[in-house]
C-alpha positions as CSV (number, residue, x, y, z in Angstrom):
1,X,134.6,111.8,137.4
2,X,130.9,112.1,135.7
3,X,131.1,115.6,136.4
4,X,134.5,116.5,134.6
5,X,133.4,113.9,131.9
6,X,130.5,115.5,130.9
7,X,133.0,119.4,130.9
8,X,135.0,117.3,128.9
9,X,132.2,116.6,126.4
10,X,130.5,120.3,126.3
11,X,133.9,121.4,125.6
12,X,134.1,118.8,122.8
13,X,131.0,120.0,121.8
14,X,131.8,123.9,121.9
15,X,135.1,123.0,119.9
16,X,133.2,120.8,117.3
17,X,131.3,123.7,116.9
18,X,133.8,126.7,116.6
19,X,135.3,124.3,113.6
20,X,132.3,124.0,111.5
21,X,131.7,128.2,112.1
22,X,135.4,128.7,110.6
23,X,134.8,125.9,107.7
24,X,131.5,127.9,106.9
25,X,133.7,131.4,106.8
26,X,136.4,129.9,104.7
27,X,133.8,128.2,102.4
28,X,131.5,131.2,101.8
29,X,134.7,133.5,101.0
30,X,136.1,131.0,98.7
31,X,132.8,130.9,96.9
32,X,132.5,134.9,96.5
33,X,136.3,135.1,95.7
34,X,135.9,132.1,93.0
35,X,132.7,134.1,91.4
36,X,129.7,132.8,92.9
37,X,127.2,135.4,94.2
38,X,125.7,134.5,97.4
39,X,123.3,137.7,98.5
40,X,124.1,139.7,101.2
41,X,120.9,139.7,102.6
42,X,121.8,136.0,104.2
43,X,123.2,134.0,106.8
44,X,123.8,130.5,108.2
45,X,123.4,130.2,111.4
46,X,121.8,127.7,114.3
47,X,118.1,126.8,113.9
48,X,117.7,127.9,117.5
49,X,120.5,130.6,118.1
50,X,120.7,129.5,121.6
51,X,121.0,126.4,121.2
52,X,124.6,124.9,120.0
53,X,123.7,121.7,119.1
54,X,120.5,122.3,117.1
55,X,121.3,122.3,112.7
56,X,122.0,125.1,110.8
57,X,119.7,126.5,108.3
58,X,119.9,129.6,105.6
59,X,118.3,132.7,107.1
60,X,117.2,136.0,106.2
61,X,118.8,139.1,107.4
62,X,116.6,141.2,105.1
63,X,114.0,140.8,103.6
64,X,113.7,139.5,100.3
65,X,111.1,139.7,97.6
66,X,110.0,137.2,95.4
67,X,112.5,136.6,92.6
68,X,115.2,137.7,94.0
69,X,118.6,135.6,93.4
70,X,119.5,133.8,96.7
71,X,122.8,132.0,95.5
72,X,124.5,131.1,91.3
73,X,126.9,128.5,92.1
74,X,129.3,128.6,88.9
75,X,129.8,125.3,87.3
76,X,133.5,125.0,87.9
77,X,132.6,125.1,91.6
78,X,130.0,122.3,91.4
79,X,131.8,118.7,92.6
80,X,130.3,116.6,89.3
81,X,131.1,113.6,87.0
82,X,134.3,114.0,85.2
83,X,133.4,113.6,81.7
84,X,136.1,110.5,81.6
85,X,133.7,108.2,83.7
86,X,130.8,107.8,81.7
87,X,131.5,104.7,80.2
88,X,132.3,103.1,83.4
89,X,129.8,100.0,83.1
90,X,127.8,102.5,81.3
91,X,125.9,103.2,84.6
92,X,127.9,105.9,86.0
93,X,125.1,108.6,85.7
94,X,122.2,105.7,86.8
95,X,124.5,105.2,90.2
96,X,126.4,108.2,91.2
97,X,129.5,106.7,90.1
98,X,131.5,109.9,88.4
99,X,130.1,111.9,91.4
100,X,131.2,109.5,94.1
101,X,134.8,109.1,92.4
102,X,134.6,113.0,92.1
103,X,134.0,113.2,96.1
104,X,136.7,110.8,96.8
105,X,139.1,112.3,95.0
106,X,138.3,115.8,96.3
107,X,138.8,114.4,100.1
108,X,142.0,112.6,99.4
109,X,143.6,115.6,98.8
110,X,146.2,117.0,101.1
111,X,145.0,119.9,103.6
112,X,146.8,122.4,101.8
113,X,145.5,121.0,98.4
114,X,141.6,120.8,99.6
115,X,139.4,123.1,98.7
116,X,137.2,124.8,101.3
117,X,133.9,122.9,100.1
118,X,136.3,119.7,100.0
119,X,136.8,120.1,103.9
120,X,133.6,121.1,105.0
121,X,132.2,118.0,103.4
122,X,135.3,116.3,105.4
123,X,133.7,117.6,108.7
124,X,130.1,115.9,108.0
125,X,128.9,113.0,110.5
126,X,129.5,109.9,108.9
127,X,127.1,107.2,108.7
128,X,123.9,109.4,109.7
129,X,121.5,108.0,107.3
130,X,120.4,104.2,107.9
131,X,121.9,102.7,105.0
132,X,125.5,103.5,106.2
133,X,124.6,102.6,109.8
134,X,126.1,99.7,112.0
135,X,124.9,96.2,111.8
136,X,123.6,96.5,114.6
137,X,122.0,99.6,113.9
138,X,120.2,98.0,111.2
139,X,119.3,94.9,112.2
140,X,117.3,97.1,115.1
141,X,116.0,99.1,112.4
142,X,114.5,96.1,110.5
143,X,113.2,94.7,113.0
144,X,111.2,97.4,113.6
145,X,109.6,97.6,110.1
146,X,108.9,93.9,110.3
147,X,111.8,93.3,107.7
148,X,111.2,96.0,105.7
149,X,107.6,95.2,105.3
150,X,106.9,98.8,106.8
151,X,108.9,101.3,105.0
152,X,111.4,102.7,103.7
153,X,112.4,99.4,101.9
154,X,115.8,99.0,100.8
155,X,117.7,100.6,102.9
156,X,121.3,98.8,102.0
157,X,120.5,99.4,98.0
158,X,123.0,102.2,97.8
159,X,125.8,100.5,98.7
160,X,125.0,97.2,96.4
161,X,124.8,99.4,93.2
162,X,127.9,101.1,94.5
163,X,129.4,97.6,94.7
164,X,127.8,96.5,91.3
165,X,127.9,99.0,89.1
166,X,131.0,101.5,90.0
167,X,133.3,99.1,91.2
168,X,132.8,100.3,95.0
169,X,135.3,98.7,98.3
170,X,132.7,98.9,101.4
171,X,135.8,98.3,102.9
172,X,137.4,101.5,102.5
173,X,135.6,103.5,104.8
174,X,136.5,107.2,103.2
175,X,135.1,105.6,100.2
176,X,132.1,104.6,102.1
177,X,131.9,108.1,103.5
178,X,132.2,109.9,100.2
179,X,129.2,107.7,98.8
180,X,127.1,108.8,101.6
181,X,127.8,112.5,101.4
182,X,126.8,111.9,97.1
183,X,123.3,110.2,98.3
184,X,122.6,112.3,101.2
185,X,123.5,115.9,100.4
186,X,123.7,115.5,96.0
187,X,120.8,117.3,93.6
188,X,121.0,114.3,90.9
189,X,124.6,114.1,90.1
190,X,125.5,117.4,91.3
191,X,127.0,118.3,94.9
192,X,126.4,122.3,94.9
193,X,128.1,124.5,98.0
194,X,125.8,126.5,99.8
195,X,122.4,125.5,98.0
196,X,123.6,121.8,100.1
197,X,123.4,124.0,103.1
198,X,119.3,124.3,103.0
199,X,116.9,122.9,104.6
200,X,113.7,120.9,103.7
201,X,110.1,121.8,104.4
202,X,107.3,120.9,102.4
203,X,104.9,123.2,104.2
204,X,107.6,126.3,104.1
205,X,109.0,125.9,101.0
206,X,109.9,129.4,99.6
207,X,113.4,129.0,97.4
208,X,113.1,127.2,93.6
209,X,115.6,126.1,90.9
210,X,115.4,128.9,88.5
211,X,116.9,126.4,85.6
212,X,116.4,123.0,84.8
213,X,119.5,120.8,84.1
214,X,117.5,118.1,83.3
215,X,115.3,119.2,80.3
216,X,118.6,121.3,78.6
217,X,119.2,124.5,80.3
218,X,122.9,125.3,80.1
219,X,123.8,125.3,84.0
220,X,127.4,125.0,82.5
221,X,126.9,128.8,81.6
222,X,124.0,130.1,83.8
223,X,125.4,128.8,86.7
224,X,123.7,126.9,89.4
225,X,120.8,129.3,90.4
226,X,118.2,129.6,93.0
227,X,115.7,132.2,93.6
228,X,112.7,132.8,96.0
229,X,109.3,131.9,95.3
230,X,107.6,134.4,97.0
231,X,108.6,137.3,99.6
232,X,110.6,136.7,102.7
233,X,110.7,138.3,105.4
234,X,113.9,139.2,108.1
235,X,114.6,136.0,110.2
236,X,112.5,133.7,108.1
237,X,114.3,130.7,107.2
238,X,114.9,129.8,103.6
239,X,113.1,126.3,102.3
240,X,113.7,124.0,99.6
241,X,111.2,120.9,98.7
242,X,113.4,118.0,98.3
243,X,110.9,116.0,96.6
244,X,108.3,118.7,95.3
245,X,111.1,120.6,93.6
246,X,110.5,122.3,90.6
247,X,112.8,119.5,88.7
248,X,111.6,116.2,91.2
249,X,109.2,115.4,89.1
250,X,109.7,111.7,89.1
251,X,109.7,112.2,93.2
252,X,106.1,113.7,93.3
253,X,103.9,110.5,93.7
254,X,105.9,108.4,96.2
255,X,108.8,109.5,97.5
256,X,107.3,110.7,101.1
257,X,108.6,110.8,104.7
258,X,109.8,107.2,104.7
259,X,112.1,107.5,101.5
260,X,113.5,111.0,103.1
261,X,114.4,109.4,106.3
262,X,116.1,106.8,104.3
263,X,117.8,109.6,101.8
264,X,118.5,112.0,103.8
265,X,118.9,110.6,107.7
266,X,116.0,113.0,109.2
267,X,112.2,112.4,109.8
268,X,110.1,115.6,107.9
269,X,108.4,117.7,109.6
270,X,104.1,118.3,108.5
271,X,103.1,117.6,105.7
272,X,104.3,114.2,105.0
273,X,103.1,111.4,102.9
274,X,102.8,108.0,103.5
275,X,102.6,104.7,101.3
276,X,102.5,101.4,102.4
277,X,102.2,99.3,99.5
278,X,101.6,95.9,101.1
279,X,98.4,97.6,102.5
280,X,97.5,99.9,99.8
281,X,96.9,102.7,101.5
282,X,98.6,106.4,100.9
283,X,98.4,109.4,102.3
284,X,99.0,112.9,103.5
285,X,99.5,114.4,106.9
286,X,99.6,118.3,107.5
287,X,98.5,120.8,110.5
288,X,94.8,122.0,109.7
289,X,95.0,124.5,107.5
290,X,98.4,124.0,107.2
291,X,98.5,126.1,110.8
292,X,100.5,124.4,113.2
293,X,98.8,126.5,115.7
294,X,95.9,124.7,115.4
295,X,97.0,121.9,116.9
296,X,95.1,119.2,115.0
297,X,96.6,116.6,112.5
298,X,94.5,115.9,109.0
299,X,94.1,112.8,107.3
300,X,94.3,113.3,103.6
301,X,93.8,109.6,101.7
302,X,94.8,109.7,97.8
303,X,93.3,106.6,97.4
304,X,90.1,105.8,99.1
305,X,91.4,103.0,101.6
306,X,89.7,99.6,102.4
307,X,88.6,97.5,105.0
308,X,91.4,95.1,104.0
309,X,94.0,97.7,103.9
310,X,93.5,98.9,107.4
311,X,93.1,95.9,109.0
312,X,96.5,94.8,107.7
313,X,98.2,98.5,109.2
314,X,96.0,97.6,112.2
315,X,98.0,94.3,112.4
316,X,101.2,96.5,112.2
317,X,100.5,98.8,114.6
318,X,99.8,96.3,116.7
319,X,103.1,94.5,116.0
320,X,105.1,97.6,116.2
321,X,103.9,98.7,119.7
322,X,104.8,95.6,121.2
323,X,108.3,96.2,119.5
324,X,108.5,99.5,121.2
325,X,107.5,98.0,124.3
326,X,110.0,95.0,124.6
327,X,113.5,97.2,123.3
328,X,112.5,100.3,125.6
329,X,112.6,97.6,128.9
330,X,115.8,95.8,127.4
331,X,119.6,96.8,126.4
332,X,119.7,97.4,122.3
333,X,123.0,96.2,122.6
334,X,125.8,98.2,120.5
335,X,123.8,100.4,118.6
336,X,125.1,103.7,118.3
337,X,123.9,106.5,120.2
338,X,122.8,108.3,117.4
339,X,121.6,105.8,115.2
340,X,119.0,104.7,118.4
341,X,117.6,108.0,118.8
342,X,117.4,108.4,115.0
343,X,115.6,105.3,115.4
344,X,113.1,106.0,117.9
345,X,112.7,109.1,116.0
346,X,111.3,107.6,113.1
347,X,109.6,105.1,115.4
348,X,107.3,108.2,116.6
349,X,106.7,109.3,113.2
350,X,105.6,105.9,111.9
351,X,103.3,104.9,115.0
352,X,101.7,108.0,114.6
353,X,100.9,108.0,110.8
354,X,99.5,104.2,111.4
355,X,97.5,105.8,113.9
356,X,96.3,109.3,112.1
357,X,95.3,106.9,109.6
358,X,93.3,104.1,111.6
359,X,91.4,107.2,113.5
360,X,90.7,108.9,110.7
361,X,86.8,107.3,110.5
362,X,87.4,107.2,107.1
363,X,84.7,105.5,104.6
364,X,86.0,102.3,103.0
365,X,85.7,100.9,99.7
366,X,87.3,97.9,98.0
367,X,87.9,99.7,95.1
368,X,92.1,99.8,95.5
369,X,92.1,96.1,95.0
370,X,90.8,95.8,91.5
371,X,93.3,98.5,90.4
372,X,96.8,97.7,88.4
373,X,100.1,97.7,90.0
374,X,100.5,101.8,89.9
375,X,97.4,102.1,91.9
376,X,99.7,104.4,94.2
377,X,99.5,106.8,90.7
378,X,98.0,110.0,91.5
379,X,96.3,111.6,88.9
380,X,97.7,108.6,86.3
381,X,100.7,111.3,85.2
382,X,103.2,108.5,86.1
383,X,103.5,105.0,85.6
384,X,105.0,102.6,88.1
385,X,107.0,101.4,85.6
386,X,108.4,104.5,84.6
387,X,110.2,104.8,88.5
388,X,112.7,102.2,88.8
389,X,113.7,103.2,92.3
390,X,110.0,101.8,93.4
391,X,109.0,98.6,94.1
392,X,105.2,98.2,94.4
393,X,104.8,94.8,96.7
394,X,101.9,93.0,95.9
395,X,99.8,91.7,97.9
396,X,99.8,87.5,98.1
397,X,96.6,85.8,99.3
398,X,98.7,83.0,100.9
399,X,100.8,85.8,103.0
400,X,101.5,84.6,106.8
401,X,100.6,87.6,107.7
402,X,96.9,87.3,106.0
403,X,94.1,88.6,108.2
């Protein structure tokens, strides 16, 4: 029985497959037929070609050099706020709302009706990013981060404004789904075919926005655009920067590995950036030279840390180990598959930040302490209060957790 269960599964798997190559097809002829231009030079494909299971990614078949158009998206292809829901509570735009009603009327559409974006969004995992997980899932997951005291904080936040602000039913699970897909796979308010289809990398980064919807540029007309930044060579993989983009602006200072995981569902690969406000302390990891051959992790602190700040991620690391310790000898219950090892994924990642940054031999000063709430600020080109999505938590002197 085991052995024709797991046939049964790996032909599951194959078959799961084979449908998401024939989606891709359909979608990326729809696209060209519907007049986007999508260059030649590419193809989607597995991350590792012999490996089934591992994500897809946007790769070079030729080489391209920089400037060169990788994909224009015309606007009447992008799924986007109708221009009827912008008076919804008059926070449609500030919560996804017109975008999210826009998704769920685009999968409630028959087969034959759908469009070929429509069902490839259809085929996406549900519930792969931890703010649509099971309770269970999450209740593991905040334990873990010591109720959120670790981050990313807030990880139910998108369904409450969903539920506040555009009249959202958590108990309609399509609907549930379609809000997911919106804060998962969206650029703002936009959900874009093909340009959804690539991948992150901070380190690798070598695709850009060539206009700027947000400061007035006419995408309407242009056409959603993306070109390289610099030459590309056959079998490279093409990057975007989900939070260094040329229009993330307001993502620059604090929105690091935690707040992807939380966004997105996956844990970044080097560099990443780390804030832990209850600690004050922030900063970057990346490969020596940013050369993974190297083989040796860099501290980078953009704010000189304390003596008070590291005892109190001491304290955490602490804490956390002896989580990892207890749930690795014990049953976690009915957690998901998926959501566990998504879990224990983001476990390694934050164990080994805390611990980059307690080795690091760094020189502390007290200095963080005397400094306003947006001591997290680099540079000062933006204001805490200027980011509503982040919540600085100060810290209290009568804290339990004092050290």
């Amino acid at each position: 029985m085991p052995l024709i269960g797991g046939l049964l599964l790996i032909i599951a798997a194959a078959a799961a497959n084979d449908t998401q190559d024939v989606l891709i097809t359909d979608l990326m002829k729809w696209l060209r037929d519907n007049g986007s231009f999508i260059n030649d030079k590419l193809q989607i494909r597995h991350i590792n070609p012999n490996d089934p299971k591992s994500p897809r990614g946007v790769f070079a078949l030729e080489s391209l050099e920089e400037g060169e158009t990788v994909c224009n998206i015309p606007w009447d292809l992008v799924i986007k706020p109708s221009k009827d829901t912008k008076s919804q509570k008059e926070k449609s735009g500030e919560s996804d709302c017109g975008t999210i009603n826009a998704v769920i009327e685009e999968l409630g559409k028959s087969e034959s009706e759908m469009t070929p974006y429509g069902k490839y969004l259809l085929s996406q995992q549900r519930g792969y990013t931890v703010g649509f997980w099971s309770k269970e899932g999450q209740e593991l997951f905040w334990e873990m981060t010591d109720n959120e005291r670790l981050p990313p904080i807030w990880i139910e936040e998108s369904l409450e404004e969903w539920e506040d602000y555009c009249d959202g039913d958590e108990e309609i699970d399509d609907h549930v789904f379609a809000l997911m897909l919106v804060k998962a796979r969206a650029d703002y308010q936009y959900l874009v075919p093909f340009y959804d289809m690539m991948n992150h990398n901070n380190g690798k980064t070598n695709v850009i926005h060539k206009y700027d919807p947000y400061k007035g540029d006419p995408i309407h007309e242009t056409g959603y655009e993306m070109v390289t930044s610099k030459p590309i060579s056959a079998g490279e993989e093409l990057f975007l920067s989900y939070n260094h983009c040329k229009i993330c602006q307001q993502y620059y200072d604090w929105f690091g590995t935690p707040e992807m995981f939380r966004h997105f569902g996956f844990v970044e690969s080097y560099p990443q950036r780390w804030l832990f406000d209850f600690a004050r302390v922030k900063f970057d990891l990346d490969w020596k030279d940013g050369d993974e051959g190297t083989g040796e992790v860099v501290v980078n602190f953009l704010v000189p840390p304390s003596k008070k700040g590291m005892d109190l991620l001491k304290h955490e690391v602490d804490r956390l180990e002896k989580f990892g310790q207890r749930r690795e000898q014990s049953s976690n219950g009915e957690v998901p598959e998926y959501e566990l090892n998504s879990l224990w994924e983001y476990y390694d990642a934050l164990h080994g930040a805390l611990r980059y940054a307690l080795e690091s031999n760094a020189t502390l000063v007290d200095d963080v302490w005397s400094m306003g709430e947006d001591w997290w600020v680099k540079d000062g080109t933006l204001r805490a209060e200027d980011v509503d999505e982040h919540c600085v938590r100060q810290w209290k002197e009568n804290d339990k957790d004092e050290l």
